[in-house]
N, CA, C and O atoms as CSV, one atom per row, in Angstrom:
chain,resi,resn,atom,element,x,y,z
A,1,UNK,N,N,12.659,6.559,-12.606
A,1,UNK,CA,C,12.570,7.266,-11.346
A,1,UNK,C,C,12.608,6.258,-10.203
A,1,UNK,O,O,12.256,5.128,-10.542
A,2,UNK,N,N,12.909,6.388,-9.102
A,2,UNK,CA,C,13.552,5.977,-8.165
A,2,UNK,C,C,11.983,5.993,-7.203
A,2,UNK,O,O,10.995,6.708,-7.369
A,3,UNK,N,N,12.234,4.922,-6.189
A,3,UNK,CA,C,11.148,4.928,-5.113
A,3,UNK,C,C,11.241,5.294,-4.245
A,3,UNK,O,O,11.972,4.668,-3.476
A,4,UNK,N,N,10.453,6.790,-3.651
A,4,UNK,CA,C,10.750,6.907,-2.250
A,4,UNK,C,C,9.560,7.141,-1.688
A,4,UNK,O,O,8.517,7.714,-2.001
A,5,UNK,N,N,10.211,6.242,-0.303
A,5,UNK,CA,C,9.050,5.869,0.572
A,5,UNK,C,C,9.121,7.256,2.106
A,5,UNK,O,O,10.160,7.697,2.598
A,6,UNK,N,N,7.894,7.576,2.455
A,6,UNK,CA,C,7.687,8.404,3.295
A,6,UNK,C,C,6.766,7.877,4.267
A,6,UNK,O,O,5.573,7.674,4.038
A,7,UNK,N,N,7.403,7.641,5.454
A,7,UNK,CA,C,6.657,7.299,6.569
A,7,UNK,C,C,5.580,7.766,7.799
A,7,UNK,O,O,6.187,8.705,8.313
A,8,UNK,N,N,4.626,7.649,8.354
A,8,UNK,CA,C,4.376,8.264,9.305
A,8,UNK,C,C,3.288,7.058,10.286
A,8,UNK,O,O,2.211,6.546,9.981
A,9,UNK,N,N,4.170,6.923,11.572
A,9,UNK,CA,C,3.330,5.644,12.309
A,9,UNK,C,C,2.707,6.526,13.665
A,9,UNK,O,O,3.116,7.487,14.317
A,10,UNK,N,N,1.659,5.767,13.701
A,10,UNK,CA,C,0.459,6.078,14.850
A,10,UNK,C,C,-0.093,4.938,15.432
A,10,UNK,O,O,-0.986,4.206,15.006
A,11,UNK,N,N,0.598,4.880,16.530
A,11,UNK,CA,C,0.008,3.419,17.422
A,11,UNK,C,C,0.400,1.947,16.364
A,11,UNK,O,O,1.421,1.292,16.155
A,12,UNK,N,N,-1.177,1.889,15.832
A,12,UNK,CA,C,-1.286,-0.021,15.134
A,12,UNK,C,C,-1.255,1.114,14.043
A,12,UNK,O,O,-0.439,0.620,13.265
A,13,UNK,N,N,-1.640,2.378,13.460
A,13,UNK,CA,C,-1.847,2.822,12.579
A,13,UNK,C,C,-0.448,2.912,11.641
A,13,UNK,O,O,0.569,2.914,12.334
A,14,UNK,N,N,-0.189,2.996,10.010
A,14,UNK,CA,C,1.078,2.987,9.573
A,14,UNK,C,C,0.305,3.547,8.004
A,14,UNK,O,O,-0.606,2.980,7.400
A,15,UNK,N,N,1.094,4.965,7.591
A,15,UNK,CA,C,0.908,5.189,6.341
A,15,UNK,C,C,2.367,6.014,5.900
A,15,UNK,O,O,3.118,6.873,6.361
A,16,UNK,N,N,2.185,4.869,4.308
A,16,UNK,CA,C,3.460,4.929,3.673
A,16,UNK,C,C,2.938,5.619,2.397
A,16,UNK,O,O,2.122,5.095,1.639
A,17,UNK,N,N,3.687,7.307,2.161
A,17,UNK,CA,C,3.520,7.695,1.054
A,17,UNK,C,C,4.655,7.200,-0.110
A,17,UNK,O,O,5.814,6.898,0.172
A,18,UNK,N,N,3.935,7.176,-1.811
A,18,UNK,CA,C,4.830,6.467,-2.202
A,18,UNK,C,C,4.798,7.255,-3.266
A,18,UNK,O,O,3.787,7.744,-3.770
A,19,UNK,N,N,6.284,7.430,-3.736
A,19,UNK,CA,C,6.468,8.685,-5.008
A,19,UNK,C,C,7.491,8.127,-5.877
A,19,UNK,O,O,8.607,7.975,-5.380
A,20,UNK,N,N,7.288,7.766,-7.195
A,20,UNK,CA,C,8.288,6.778,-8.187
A,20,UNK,C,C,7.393,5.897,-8.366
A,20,UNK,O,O,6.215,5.694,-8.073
A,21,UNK,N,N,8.407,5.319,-9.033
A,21,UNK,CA,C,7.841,3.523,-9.587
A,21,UNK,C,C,8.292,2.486,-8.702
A,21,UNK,O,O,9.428,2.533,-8.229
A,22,UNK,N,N,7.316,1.343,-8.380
A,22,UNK,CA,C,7.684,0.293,-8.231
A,22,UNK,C,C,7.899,-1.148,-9.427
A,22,UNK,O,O,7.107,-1.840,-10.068
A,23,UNK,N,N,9.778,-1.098,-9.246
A,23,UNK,CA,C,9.938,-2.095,-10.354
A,23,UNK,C,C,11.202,-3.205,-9.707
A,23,UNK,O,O,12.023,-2.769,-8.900
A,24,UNK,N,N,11.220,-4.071,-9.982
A,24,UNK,CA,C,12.528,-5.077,-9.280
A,24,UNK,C,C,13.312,-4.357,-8.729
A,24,UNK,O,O,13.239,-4.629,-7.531
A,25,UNK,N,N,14.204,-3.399,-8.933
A,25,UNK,CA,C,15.370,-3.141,-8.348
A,25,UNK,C,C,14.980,-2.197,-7.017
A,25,UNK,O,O,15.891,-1.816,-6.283
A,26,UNK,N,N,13.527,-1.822,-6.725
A,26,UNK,CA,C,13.021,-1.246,-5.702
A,26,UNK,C,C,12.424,-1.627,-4.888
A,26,UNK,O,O,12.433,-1.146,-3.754
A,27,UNK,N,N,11.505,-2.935,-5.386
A,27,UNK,CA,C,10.330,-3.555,-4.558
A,27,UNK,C,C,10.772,-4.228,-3.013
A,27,UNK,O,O,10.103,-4.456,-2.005
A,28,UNK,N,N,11.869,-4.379,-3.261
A,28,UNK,CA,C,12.457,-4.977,-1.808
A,28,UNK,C,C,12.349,-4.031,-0.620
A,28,UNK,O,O,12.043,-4.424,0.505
A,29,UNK,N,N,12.692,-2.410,-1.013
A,29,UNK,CA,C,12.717,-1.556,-0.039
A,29,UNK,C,C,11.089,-1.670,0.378
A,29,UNK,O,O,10.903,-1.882,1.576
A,30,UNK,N,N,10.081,-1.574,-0.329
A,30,UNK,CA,C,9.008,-1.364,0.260
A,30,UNK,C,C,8.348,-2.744,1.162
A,30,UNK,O,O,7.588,-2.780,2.129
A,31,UNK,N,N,8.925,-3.676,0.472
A,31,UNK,CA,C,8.476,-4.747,1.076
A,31,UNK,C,C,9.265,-5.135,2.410
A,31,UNK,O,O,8.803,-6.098,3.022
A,32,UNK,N,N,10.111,-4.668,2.805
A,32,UNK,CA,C,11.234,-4.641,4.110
A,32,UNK,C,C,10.367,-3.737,4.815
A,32,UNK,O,O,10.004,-4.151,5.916
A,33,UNK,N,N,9.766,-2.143,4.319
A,33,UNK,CA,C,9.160,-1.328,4.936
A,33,UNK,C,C,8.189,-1.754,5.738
A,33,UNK,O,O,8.112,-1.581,6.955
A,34,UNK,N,N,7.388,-2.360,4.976
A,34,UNK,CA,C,5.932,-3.262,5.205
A,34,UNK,C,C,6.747,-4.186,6.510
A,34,UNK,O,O,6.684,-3.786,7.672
A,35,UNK,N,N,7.349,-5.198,6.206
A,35,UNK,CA,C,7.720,-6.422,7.126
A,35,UNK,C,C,7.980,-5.838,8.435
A,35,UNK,O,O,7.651,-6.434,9.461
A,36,UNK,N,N,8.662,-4.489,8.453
A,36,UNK,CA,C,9.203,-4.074,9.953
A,36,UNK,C,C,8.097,-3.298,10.418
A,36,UNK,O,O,8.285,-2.875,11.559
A,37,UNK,N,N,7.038,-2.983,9.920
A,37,UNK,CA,C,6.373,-2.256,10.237
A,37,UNK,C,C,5.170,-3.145,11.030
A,37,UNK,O,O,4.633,-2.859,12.100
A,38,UNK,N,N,4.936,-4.247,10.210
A,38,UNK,CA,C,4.347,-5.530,10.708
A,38,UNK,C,C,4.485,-6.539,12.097
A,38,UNK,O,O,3.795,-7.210,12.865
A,39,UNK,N,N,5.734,-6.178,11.862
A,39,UNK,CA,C,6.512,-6.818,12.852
A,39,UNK,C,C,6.587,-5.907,13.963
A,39,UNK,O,O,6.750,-6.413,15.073
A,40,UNK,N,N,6.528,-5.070,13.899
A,40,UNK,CA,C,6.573,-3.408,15.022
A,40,UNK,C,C,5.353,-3.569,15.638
A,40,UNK,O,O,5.380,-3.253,16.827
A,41,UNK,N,N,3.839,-4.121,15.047
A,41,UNK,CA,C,2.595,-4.477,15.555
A,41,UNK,C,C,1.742,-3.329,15.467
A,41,UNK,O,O,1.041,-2.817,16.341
A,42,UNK,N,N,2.016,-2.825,13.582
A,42,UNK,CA,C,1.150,-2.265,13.079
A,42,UNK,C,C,0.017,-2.845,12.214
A,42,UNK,O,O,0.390,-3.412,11.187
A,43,UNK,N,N,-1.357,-2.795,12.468
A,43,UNK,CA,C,-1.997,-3.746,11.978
A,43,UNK,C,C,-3.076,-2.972,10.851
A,43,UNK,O,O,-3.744,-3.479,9.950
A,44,UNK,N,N,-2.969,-1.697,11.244
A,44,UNK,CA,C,-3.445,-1.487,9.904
A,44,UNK,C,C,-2.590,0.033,9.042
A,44,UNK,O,O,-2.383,1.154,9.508
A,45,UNK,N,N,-2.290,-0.476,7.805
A,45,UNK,CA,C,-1.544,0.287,6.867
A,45,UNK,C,C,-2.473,0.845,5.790
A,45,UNK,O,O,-3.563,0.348,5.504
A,46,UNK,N,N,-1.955,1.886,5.242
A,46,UNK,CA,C,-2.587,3.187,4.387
A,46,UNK,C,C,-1.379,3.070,3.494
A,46,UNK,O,O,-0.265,3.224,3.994
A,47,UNK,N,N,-1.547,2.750,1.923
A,47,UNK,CA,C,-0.633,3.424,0.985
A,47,UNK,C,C,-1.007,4.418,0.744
A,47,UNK,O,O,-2.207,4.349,0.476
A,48,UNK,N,N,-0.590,5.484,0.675
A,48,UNK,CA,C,-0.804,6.981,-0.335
A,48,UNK,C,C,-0.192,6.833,-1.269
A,48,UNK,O,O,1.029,6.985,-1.250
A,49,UNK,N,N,-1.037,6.406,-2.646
A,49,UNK,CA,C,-0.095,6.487,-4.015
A,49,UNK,C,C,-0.284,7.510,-4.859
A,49,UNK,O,O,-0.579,7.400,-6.049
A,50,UNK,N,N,-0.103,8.598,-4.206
A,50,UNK,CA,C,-0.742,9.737,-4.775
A,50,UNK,C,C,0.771,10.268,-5.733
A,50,UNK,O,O,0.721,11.042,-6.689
A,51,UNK,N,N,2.006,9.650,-5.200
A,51,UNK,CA,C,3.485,9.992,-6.175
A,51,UNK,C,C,3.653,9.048,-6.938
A,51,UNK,O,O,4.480,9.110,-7.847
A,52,UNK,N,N,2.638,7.619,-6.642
A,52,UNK,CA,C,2.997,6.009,-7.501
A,52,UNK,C,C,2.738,6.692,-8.879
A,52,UNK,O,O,1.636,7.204,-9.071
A,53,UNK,N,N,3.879,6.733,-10.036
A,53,UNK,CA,C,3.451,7.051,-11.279
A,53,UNK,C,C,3.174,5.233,-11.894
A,53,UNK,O,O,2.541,4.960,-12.914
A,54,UNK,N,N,3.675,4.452,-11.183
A,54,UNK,CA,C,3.827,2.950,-12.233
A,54,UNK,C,C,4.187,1.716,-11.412
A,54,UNK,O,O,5.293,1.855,-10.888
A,55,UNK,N,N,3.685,0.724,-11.176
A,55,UNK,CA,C,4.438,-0.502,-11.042
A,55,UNK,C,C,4.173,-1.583,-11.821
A,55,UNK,O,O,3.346,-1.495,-12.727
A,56,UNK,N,N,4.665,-2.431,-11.632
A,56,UNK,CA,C,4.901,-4.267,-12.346
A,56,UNK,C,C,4.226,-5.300,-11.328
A,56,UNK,O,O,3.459,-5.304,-10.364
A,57,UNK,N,N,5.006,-6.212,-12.159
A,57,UNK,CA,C,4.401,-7.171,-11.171
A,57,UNK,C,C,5.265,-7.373,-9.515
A,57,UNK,O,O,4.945,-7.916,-8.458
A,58,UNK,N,N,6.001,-6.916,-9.806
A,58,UNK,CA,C,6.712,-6.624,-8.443
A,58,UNK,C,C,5.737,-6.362,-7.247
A,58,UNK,O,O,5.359,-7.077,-6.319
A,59,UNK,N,N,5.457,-4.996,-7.634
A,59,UNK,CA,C,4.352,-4.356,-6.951
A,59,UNK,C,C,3.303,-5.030,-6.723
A,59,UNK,O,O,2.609,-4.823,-5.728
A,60,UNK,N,N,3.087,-5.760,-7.443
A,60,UNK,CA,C,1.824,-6.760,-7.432
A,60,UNK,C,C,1.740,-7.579,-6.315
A,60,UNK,O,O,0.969,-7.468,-5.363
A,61,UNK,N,N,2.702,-8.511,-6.536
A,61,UNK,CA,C,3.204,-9.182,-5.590
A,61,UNK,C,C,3.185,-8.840,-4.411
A,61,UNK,O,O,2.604,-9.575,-3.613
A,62,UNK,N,N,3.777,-7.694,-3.980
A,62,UNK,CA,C,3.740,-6.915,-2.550
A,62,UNK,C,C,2.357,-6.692,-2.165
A,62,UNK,O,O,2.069,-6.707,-0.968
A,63,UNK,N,N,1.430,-6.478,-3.094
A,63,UNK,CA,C,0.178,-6.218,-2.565
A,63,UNK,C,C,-0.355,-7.699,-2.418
A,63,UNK,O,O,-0.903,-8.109,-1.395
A,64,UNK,N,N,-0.159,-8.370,-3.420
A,64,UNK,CA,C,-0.713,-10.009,-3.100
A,64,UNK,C,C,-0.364,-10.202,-2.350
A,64,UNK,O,O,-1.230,-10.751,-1.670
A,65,UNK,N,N,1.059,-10.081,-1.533
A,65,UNK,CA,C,1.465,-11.140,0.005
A,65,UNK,C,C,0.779,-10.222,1.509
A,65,UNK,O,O,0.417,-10.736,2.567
A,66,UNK,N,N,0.772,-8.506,1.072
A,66,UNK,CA,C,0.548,-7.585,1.893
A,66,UNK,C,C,-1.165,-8.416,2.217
A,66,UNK,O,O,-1.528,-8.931,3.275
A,67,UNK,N,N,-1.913,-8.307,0.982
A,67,UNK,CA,C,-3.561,-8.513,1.852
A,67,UNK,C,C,-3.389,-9.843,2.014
A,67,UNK,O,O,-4.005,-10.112,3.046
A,68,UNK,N,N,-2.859,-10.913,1.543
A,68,UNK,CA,C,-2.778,-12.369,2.494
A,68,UNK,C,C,-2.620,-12.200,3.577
A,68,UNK,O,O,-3.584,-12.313,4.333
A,69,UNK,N,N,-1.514,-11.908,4.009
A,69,UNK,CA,C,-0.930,-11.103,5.706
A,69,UNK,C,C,-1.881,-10.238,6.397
A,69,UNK,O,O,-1.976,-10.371,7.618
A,70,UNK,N,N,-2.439,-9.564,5.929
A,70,UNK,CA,C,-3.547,-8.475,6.618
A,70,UNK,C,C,-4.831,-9.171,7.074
A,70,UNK,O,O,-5.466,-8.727,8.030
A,71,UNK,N,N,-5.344,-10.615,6.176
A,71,UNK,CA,C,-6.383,-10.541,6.607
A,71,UNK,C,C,-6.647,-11.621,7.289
A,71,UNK,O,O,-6.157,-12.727,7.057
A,72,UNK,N,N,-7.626,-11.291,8.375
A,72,UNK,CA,C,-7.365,-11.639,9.416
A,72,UNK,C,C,-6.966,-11.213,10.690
A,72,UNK,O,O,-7.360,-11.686,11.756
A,73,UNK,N,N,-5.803,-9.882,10.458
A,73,UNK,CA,C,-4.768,-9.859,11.615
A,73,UNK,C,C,-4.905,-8.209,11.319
A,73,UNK,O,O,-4.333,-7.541,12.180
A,74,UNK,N,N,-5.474,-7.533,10.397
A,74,UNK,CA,C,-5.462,-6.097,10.063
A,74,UNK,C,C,-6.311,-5.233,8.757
A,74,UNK,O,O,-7.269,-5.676,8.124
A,75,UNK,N,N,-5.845,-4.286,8.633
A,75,UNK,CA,C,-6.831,-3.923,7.398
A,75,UNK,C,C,-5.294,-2.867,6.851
A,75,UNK,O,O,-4.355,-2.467,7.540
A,76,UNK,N,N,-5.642,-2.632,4.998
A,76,UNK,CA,C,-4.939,-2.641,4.510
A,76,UNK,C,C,-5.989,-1.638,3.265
A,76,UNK,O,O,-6.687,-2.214,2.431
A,77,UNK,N,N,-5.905,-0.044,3.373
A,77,UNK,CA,C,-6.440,1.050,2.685
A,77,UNK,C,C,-5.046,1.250,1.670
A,77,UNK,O,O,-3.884,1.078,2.039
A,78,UNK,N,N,-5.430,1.598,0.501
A,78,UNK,CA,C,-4.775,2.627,-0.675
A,78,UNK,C,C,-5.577,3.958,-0.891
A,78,UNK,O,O,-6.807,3.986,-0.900
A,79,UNK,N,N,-5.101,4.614,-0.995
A,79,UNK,CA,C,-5.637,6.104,-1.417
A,79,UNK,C,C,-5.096,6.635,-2.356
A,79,UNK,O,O,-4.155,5.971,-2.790
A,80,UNK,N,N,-5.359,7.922,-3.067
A,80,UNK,CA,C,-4.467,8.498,-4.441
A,80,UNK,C,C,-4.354,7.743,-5.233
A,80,UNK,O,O,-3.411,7.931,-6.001
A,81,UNK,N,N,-5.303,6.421,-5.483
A,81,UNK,CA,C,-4.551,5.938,-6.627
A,81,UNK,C,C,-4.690,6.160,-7.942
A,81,UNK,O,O,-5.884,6.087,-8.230
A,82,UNK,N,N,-4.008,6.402,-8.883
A,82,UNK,CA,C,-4.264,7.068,-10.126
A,82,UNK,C,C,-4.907,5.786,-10.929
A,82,UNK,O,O,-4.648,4.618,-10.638
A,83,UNK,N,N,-5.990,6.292,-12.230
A,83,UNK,CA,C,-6.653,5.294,-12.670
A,83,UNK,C,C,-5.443,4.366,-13.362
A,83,UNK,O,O,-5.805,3.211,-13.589
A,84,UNK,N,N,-4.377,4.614,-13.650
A,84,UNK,CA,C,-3.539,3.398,-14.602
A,84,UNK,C,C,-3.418,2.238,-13.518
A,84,UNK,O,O,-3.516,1.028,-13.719
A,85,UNK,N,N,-3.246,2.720,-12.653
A,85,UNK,CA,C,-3.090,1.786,-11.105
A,85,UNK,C,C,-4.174,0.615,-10.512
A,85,UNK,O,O,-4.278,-0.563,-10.171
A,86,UNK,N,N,-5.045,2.175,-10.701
A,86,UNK,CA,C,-6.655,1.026,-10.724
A,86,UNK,C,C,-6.755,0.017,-11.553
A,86,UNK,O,O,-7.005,-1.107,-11.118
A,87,UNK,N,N,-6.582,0.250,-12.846
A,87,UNK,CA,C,-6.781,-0.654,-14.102
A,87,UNK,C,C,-5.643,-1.916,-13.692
A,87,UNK,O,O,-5.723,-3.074,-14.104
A,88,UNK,N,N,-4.744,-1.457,-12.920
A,88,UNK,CA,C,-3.957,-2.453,-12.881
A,88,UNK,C,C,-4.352,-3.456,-11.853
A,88,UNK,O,O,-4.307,-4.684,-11.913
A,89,UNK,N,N,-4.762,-2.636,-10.858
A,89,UNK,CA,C,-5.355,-3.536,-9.658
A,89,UNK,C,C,-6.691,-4.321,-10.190
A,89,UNK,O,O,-7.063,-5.063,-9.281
A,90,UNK,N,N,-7.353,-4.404,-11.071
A,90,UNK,CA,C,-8.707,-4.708,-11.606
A,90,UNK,C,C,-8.290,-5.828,-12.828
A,90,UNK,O,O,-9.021,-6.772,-13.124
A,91,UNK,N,N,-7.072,-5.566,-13.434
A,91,UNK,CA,C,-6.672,-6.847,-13.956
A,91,UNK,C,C,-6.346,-7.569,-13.375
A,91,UNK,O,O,-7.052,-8.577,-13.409
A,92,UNK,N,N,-5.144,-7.625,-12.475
A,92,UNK,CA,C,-4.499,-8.765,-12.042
A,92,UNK,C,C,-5.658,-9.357,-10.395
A,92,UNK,O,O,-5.234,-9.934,-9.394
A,93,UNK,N,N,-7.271,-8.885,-10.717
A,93,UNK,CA,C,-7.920,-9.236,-9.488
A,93,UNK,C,C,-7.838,-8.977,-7.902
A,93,UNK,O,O,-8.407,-9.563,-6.981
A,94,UNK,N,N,-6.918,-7.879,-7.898
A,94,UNK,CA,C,-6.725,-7.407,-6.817
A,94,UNK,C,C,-7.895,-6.454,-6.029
A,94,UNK,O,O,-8.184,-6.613,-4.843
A,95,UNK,N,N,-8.445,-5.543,-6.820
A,95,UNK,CA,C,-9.285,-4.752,-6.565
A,95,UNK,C,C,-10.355,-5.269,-5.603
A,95,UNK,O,O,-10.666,-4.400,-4.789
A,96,UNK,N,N,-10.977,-6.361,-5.458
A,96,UNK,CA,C,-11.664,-7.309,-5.421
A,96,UNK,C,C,-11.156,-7.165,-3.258
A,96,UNK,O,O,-11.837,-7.329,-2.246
A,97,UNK,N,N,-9.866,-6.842,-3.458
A,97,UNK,CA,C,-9.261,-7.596,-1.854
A,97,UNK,C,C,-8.953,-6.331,-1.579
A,97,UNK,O,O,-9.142,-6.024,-0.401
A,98,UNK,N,N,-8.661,-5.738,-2.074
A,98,UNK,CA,C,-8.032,-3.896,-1.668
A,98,UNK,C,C,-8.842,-2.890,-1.820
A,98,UNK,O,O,-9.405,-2.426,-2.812
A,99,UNK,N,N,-8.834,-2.519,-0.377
A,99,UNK,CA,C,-9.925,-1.000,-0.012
A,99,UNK,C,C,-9.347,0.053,-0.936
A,99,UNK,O,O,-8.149,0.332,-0.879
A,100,UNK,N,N,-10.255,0.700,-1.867
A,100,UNK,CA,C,-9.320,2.381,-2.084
A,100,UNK,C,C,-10.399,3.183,-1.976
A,100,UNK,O,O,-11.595,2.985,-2.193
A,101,UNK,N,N,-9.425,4.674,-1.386
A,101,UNK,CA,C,-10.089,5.688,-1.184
A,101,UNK,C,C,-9.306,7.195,-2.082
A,101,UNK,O,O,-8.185,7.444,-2.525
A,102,UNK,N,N,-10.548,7.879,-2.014
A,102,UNK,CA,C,-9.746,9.075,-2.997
A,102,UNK,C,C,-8.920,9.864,-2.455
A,102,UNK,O,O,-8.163,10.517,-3.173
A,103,UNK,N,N,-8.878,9.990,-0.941
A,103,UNK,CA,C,-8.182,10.785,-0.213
A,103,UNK,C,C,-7.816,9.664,1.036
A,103,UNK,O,O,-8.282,8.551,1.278
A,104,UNK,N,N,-6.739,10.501,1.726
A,104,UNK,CA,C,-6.109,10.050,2.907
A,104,UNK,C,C,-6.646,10.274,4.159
A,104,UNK,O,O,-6.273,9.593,5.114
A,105,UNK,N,N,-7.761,11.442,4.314
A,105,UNK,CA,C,-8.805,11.645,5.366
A,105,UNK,C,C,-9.827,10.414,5.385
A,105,UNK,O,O,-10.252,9.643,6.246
A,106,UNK,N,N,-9.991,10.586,4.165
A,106,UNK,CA,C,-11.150,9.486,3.876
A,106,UNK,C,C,-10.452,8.035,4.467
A,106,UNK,O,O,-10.874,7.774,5.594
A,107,UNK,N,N,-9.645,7.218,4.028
A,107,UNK,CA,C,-8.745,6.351,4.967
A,107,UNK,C,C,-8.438,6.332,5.595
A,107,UNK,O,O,-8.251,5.134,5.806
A,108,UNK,N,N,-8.088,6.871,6.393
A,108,UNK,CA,C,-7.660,7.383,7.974
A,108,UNK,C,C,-8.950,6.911,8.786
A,108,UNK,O,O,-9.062,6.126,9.728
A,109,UNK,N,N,-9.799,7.602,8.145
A,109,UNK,CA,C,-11.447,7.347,8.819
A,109,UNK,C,C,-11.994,5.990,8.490
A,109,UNK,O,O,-12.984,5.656,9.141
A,110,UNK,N,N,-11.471,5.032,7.479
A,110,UNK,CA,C,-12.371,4.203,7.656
A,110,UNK,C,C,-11.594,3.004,8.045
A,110,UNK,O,O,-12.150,1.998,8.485
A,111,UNK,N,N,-9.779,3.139,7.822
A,111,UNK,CA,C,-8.916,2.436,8.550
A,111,UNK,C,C,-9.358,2.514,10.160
A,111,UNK,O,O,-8.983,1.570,10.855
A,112,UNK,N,N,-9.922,3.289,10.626
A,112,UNK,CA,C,-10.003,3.749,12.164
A,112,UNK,C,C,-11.429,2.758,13.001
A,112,UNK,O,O,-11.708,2.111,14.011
A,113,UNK,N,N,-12.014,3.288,11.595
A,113,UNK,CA,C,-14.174,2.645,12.559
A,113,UNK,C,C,-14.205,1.219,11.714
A,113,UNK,O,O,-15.156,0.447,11.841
């Protein structure tokens, strides 16, 4: 399955819903998403992975360079994330650097205060 990304920007605010897998032949689109969005002088981003069925290390990666980049200069919420995701974020030590929330209200609100 294919990655598609769904946008919606508010001021510094930026949330990207994400539905598919992230695997090599996709990770570039999201990571271009991220860069222009960054660059636009959005400083804090919301994934909704409430469509993420799967990623690699691809994905990984994007989140490793995403909270390097964020901190400091922004904050950086996931929401929806399904437990295979979690487990994934909790191996490769990510969890540790990345906010998640069960819902997108719930992020919204704490991306905000």
């Amino acid at each position: 399955m294919a990655l598609e990304l769904t946008l919606e920007e508010y001021q510094e605010l930026a949330i990207i819903a994400l539905d598919g897998n992230i695997r090599a032949t996709n990770a570039d689109r999201l990571q271009n998403t991220i860069d222009t969005l960054v660059e636009d002088g959005h400083s804090r981003i919301i994934l909704d992975c409430r469509g993420l069925i799967s990623m690699n290390s691809d994905g990984l990666a994007i989140l490793s360079d995403l909270v390097r980049y964020m901190r400091g200069r922004g904050r950086l919420v996931l929401c929806h994330v399904s437990q295979p995701i979690l487990d994934l974020l909790h191996i490769s030590g990510l969890d540790s650097f990345i906010e998640t929330t069960s819902g997108k209200n719930e992020a919204i609100r704490r991306i905000l205060h």
